[in-house]
N, C-alpha and C positions, 0 to 999 in steps of 0.2 A: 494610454492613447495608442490606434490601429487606425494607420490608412484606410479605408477603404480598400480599395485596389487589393491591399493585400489580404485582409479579409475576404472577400471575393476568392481571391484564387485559392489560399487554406480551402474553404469550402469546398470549390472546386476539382479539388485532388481526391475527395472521397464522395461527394455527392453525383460525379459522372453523367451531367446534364441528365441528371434524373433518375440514375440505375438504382440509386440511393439515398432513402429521405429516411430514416431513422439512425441516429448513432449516441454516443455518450461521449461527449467533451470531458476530459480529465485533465486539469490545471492540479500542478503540484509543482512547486519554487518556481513559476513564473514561466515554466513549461507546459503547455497544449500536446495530449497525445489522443490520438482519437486511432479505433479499431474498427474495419467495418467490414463486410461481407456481402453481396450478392445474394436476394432472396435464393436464389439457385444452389446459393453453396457451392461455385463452382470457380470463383474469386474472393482472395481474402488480402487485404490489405490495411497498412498501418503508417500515420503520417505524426508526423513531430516538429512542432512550432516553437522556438526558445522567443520569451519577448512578449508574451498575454501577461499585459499587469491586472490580473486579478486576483483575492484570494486563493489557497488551498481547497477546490471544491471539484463535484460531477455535475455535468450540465445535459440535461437530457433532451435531448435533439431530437422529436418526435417529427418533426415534419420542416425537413429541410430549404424545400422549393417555396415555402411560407416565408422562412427566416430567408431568403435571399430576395423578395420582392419587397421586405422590410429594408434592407441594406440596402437594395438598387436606388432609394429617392433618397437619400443621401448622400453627405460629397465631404470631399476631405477628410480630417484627421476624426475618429470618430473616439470617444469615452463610454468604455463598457463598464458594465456596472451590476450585480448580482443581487437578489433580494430573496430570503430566506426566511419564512417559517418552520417552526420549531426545529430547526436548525436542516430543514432540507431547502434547496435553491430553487423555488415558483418560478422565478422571474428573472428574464434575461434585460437590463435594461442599455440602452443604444440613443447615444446624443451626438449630437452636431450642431452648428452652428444656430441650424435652422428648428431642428425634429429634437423631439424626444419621444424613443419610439418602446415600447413594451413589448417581447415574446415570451410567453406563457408556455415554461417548460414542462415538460411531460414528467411522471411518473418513472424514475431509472429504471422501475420493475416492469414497463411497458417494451424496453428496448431488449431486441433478443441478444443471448446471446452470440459473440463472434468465435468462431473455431479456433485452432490452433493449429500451425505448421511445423512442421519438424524438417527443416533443410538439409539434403543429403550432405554427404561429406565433399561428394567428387562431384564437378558438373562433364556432361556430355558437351555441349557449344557451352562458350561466351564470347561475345562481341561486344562492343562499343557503341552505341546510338548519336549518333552527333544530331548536331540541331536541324543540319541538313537534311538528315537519313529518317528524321523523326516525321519532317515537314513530308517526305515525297511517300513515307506508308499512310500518312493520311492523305493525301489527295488520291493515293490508290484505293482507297479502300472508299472515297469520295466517289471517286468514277464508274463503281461497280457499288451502290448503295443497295442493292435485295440479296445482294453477298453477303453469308453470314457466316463464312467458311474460310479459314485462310490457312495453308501447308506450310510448314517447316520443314526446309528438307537441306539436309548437309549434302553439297558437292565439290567438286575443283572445276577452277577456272581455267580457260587459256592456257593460262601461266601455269596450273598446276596447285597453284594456290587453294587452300580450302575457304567453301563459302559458305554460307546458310542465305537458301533462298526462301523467301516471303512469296508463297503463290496464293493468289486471292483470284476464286472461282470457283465453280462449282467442278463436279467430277464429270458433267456430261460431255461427250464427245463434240457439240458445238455448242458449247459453254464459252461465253466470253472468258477471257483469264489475265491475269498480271501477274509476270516474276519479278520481284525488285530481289538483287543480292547485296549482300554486304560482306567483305571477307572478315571469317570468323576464325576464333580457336576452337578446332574440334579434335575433343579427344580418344571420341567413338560417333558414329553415324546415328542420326535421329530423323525420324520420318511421320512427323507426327500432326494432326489437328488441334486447332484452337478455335475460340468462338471470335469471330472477325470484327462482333461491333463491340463488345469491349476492350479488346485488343488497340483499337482505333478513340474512344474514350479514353482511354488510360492514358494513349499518346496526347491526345490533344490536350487532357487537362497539366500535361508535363511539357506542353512545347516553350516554355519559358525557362527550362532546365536547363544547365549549360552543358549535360550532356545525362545519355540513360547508360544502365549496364543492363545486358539481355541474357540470362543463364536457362537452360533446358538441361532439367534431370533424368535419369531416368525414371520408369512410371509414369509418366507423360506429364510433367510440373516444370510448368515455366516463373521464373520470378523476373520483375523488373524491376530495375532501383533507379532513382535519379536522383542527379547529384545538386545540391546548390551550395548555398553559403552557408557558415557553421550555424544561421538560424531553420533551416529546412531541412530536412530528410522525407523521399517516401517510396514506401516499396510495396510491391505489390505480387501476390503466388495467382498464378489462374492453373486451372487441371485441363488436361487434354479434353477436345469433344469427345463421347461415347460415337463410333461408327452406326 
């Protein structure tokens, strides 16, 4: 048995209101790992569920935004259920109280592959993302929505203290703009682009985290990790814009 609610939000953390409708669910001892990528190839991300009572199997997730209008007319504690010819898994089956509901899984050899990241040794920044700091880059990046552009850029404050500011705007000279800062660990200066509407995805499907970690490599590779309780992990690599 799976909440709802928390099914929803699993989904949630790789599907990115849409960025992403193919992937390959992998249960193994009662563990959910799912792997996905950005058609772009320009985000690669990986989330981990302890707690899916269902057999050892690969569930092929061809069309995501399908399977969450199947689970949206559903309520409460929901019984998933697998069904498999000649020993591959057809059939995703989904009960509740009321429904019993059928999604018809795709072919694993339909699902492309996901790259692979190789994480530097040393980062340039890392900071902290609090649930606070997570909430006000999305309403920034809400207020300037044809903004697809957002800077990282390490400086000191005031104090002297080192920051990484979040600047979302374009590069024109009367370009709206917003710096939000947050004091950061920097252990060399970075100055660098990222794509602002997944940047702003990533955070919103994680705003329920009890907190993110924000690391920038060099090579322009940002990763985000959020933290929950020992049943959730998810982290995610985005590569710098090309200028």
């Amino acid at each position: 048995m799976i909440h709802k609610l928390t099914l929803q939000s699993i989904i949630s953390k790789y599907h990115l209101n849409g960025m992403i409708e193919s992937v390959k669910w992998s249960i193994k001892d009662e563990v959910l790992s799912i792997r996905f990528m950005l058609p772009t190839r320009d985000m690669i991300g990986e989330l981990e569920f302890k707690g899916l009572k269902l057999t050892d199997t690969e569930l092929a997730i061809f069309n995501t935004s399908q399977l969450n209008k199947l689970i949206g007319i559903t309520q409460g504690d929901l019984l998933l259920d697998v069904n498999k010819q000649g020993g591959i898994a057809n059939r995703l089956i989904i009960q509740d109280n009321q429904y019993n509901l059928t999604y018809a899984l795709a072919d694993t050899l339909l699902i492309g592959k996901v790259g692979t990241v190789e994480e530097p040794f040393h980062h340039n920044v890392g900071t902290i993302l609090y649930n606070e700091q997570i909430t006000a880059l999305i309403k920034a990046k809400s207020a300037l929505p044809d903004t697809n552009h957002i800077l990282l850029v390490t400086d000191n404050d005031f104090n002297g203290d080192t920051i990484l500011n979040f600047i979302l705007g374009d590069n024109g000279e009367f370009s709206n703009k917003i710096t939000y800062s947050i004091q950061s660990t920097v252990n060399s200066p970075v100055n660098l682009p990222f794509d602002a509407d997944t940047f702003k995805e990533i955070l919103s499907a994680n705003k329920d985290a009890e907190n993110g970690e924000l690391y920038i490599f060099d090579g322009g590779l940002m990763k985000l990790h959020f933290n929950y309780d020992d049943m959730l992990k998810t982290t995610y690599y985005m590569v710098r814009k090309q200028e």
